[in-house]
C-alpha positions in Angstrom: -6.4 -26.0 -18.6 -6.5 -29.6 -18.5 -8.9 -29.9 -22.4 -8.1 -26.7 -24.0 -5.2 -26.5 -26.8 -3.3 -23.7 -24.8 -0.7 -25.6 -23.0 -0.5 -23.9 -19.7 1.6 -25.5 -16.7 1.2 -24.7 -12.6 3.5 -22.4 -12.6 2.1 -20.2 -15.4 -1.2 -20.6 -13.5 0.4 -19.5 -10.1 2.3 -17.0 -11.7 -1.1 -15.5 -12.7 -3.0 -15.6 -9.7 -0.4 -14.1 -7.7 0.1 -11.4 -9.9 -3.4 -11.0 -9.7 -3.1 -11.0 -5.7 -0.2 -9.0 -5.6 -0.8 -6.0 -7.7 -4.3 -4.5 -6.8 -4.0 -6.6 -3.2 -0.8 -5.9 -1.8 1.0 -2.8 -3.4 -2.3 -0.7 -3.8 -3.5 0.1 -0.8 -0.6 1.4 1.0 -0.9 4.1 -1.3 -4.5 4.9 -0.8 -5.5 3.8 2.8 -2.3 4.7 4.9 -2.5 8.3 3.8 -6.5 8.8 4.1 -6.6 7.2 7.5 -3.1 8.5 9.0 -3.5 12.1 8.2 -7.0 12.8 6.2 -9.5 11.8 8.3 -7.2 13.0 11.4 -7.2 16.4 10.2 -10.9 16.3 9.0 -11.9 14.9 12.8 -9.9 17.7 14.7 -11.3 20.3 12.5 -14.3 19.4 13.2 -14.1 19.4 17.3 -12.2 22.7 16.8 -15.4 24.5 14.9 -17.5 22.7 17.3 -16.1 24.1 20.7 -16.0 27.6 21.5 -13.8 27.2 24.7 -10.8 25.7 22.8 -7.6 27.3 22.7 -4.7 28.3 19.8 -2.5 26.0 21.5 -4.8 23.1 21.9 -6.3 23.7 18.3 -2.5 23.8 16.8 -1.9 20.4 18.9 -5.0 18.8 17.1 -4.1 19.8 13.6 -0.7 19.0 14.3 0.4 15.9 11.5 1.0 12.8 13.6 4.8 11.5 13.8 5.9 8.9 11.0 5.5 5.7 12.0 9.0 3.8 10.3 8.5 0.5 11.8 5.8 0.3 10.3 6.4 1.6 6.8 9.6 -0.8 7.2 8.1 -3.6 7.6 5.2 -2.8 5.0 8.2 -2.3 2.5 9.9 -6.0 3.7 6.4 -7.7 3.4 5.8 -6.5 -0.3 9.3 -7.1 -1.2 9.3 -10.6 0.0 6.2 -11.5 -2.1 7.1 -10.1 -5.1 10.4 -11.9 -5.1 8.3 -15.1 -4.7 6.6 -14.4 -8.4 10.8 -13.9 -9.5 10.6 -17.6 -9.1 7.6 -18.4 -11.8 7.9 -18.7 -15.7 5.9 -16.0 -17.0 5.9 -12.4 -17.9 4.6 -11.0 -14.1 7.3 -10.2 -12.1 9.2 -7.9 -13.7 6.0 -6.3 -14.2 5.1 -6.6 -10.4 8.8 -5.6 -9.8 8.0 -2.5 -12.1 5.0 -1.6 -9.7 7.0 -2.4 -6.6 9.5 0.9 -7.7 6.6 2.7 -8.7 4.7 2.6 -5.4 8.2 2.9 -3.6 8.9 6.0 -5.1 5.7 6.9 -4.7 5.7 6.7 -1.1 9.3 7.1 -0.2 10.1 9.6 -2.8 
């Protein structure tokens, strides 16, 4: 800041709030919404309407339950978008993005592996 003694620039600042954007904003919730909307809830819903009907039949009730089809566009560009930003913090002075760049493998293997 601009009165303390600690003599930190722009770019440490930058550096810090895009890490803070980055980690819990961008690379979290891939890993936690994607799968508890694409295929939780999905499953929960159609076992639901399946209890609740009595004329529904094994082939209709395996077609409900059946997982949806992966969606790679998507998780393509999802993987292009988080990889772009956390290059961007590559560029500031400061300890963050090899940490972010840690996180980024983590949450690829995570969801790839």
């Amino acid at each position: 800041t601009a009165f303390s003694q600690d003599p930190a620039g722009y770019d440490r600042i930058l550096a810090e709030q895009l890490y803070a954007l980055i980690w819990p904003g961008y690379l979290l919730p891939p890993l936690i919404a994607v799968p508890v909307v694409d295929h939780i809830i999905p499953y929960c819903l159609g076992i639901l309407l399946i209890r609740s009907r009595l004329t529904i039949r094994e082939k209709e009730a395996r077609e409900t339950l059946r997982a949806p089809p992966l969606d790679i566009c998507w998780r393509y560009a999802d993987l292009l978008n988080n990889l772009t930003i956390c290059m961007v913090l590559l560029f500031f002075v400061g300890p963050y993005g090899y940490q972010v760049m840690g996180v980024l493998l983590i949450t690829g293997v995570l969801i790839y592996g």
